[in-house]
N, C-alpha and C positions, 0 to 999 in steps of 0.2 A: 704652465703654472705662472699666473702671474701676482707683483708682488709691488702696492704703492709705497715707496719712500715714504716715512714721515719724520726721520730726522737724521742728522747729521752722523757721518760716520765712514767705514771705508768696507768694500762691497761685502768681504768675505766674515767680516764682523757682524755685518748687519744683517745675511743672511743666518747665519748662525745660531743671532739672539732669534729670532723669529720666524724659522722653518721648526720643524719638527725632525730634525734630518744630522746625521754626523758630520762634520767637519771633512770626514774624508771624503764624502758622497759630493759635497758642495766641489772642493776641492777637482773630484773629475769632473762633474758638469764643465768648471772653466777651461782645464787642461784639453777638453774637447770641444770649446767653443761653445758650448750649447747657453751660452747665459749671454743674452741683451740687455743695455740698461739704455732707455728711448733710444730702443728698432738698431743699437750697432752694437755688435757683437766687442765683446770683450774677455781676455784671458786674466788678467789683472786681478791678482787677489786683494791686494791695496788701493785699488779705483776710489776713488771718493764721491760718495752721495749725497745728494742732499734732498731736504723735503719737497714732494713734486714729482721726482723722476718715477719713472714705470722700469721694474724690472721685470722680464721674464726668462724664465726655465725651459727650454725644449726638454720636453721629458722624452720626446720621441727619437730623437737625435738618432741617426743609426750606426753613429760612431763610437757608441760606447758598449764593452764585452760586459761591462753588468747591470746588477737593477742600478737605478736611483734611490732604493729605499734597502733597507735591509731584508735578509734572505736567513728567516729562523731555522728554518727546517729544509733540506729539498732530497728525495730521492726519485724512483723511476714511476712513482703513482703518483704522489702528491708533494706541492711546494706550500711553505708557510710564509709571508711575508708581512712587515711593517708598515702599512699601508698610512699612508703621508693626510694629514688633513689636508680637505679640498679638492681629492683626486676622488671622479665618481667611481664606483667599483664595474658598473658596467656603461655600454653607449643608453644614450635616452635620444630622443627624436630630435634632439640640437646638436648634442654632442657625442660624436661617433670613436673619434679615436683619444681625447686625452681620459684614455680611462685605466684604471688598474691593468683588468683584462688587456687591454690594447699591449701596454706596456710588456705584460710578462709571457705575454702570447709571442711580442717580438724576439724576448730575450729565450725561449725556448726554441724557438722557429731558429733564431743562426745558430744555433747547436748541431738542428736537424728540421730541414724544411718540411719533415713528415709529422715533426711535432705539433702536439695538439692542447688546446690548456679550456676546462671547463672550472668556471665558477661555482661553490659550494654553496657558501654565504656570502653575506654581504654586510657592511657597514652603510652610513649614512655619508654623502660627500663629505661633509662639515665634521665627521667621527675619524680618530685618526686609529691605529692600532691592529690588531692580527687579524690576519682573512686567509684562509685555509684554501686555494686551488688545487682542480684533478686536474692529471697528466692523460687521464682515460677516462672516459666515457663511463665506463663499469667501477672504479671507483667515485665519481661523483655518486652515481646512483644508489650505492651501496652504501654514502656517509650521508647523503641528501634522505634518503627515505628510513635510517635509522638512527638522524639527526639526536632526537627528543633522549634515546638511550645512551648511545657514546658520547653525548657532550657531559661531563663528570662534573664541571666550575664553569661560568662565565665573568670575569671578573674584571672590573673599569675602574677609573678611578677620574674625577672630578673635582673642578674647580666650581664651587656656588659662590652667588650674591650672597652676601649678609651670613649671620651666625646661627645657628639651627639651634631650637628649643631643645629638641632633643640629640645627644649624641651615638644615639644607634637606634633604627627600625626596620621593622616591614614594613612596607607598602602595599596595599593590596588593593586593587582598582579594576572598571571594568572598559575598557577602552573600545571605540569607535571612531571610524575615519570619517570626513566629510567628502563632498564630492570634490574639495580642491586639496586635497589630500593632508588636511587638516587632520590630527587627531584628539579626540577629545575625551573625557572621564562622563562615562553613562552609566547606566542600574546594571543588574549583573542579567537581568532578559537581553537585554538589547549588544550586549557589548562583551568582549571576549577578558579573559582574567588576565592581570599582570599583575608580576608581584616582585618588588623590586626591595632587597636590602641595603643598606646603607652603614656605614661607620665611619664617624669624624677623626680624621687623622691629624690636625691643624686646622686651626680658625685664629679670629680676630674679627671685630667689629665688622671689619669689610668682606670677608672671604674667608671661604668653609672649605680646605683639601679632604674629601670623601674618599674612601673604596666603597662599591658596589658592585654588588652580587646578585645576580640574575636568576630569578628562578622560571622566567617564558621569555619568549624569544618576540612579543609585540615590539613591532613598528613606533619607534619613536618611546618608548614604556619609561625610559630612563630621563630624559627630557622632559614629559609631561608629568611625570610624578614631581620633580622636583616644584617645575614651575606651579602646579597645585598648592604648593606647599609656601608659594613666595619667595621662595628662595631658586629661582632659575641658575641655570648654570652659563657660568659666565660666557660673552659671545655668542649666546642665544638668540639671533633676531628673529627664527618662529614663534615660539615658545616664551620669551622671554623681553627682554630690552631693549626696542627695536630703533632707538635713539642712539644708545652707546656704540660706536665699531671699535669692534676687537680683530686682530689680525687673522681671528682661527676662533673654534667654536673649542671648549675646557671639557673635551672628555675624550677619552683615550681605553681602548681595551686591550689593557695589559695583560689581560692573564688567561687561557684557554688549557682545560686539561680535558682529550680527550680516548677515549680507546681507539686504537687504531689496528684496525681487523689484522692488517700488513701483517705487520712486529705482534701480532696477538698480547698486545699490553697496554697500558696507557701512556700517553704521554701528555706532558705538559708545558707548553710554549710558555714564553713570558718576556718582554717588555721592560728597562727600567719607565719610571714618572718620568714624562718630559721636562726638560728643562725648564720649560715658560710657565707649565702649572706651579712648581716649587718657586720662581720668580714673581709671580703674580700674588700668591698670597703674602711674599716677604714685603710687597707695595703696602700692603694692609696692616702691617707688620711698622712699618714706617711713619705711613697717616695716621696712624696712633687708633 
């Protein structure tokens, strides 16, 4: 994971304001080495930065007995975790090991090298928030192919540009990919149905704090609805404001309640709002 300075401050501060990550999690990375600020390793919570430097994360480290990220749920089928914006959920043809999977594959594997970890769902690299992994084979199968019925909520919460006319909708759209994996709003022939709800938690001239509520599970659905709408979600460079950098893309899924055959019940993970969305709109808050 890596992470450019752009202002003044001292390391464990600065990762703080601008991870997605608790203070204790940061904390071990150092205490095990795994944090470089340009290419030399450093333990130093009070290192001082300044704008320019390159910091990065081994997330891979093999020194460390836990995740990097938080651990919602875990027992002998399935583990539930806080998946960190920026970490891909699986490898793609560039990038093989810094992925979710990589990571929680390792930290099950020194438990017991006969452990096994398959992927359920998935997030977006750039989407930070819950990702549900099997321990076996036969329950991924079992929550992958009766997905559509045991998942009860999908629920995220967002930061947008500008102030929304309306403060609660449906969305209902029919979506299509391009061949560069573009996605885009078509007729309802051509293109699959998403329907995405919304409610304004906080605004101000500059910035709209949303929850949204997922009623299909389309690629990109939450993104593209917004930005249809003008109102992109902040640190959006597909979809959105490809001028502006933001350190991380303003959406987070907080909240997942599903039946879980195990426990024969449902259950319900959940998430607080990251710290930087509540911070980002109080900028707004500011600028008047």
């Amino acid at each position: 994971m890596k992470l450019k300075v752009e202002k003044e401050d001292t390391l464990l501060n600065y990762l703080y304001n601008h991870l997605d990550m608790p203070k204790k999690k940061i904390k071990q990375y150092l205490q095990h080495g795994s944090i470089y600020v340009n290419n030399n390793k450093t333990t130093k919570f009070d290192k001082k930065i300044v704008p320019g430097m390159m910091i990065i994360i081994d997330t891979n480290s093999k020194n460390k007995k836990t995740l990097p990220f938080d651990i919602l749920f875990e027992d002998e089928h399935i583990i539930v975790v806080n998946k960190p914006s920026g970490l891909l959920t699986i490898a793609t043809t560039k990038e093989k090991e810094k992925t979710l999977y990589h990571i929680v594959r390792e930290y099950v594997v020194r438990k017991n090298k006969n452990n096994k970890i398959f992927i359920v769902h998935r997030l977006d690299k750039a989407t930070s928030g819950i990702v549900i992994l099997a321990k076996d084979e036969k329950t991924k199968n079992q929550l992958q192919e009766n997905w559509n019925e045991y998942v009860k909520l999908r629920e995220y919460v967002a930061v947008l540009e500008g102030r929304l006319e309306k403060k609660a909708d449906r969305i209902v759209e029919y979506l299509k990919e391009t061949k560069t994996n573009l996605v885009y709003k078509t007729n309802n022939k051509e293109g699959k149905e998403a329907i995405t709800n919304y409610q304004v938690i906080k605004d101000n001239k500059k910035y709209s704090l949303v929850e949204i509520k997922i009623e299909t599970g389309r690629k990109n659905q939450i993104r593209v609805a917004f930005a249809n709408m003008h109102h992109p979600i902040v640190g959006d460079d597909k979809y959105g404001d490809k001028k502006t950098k933001e350190n991380r893309l303003y959406l987070h899924a907080n909240r997942l309640k599903l039946y879980y055959p195990e426990l024969k019940k449902e259950i319900l993970f959940e998430t607080p709002t990251p710290t930087e969305f509540k911070r980002k709109v109080n900028e707004g808050d500011i600028d008047g």
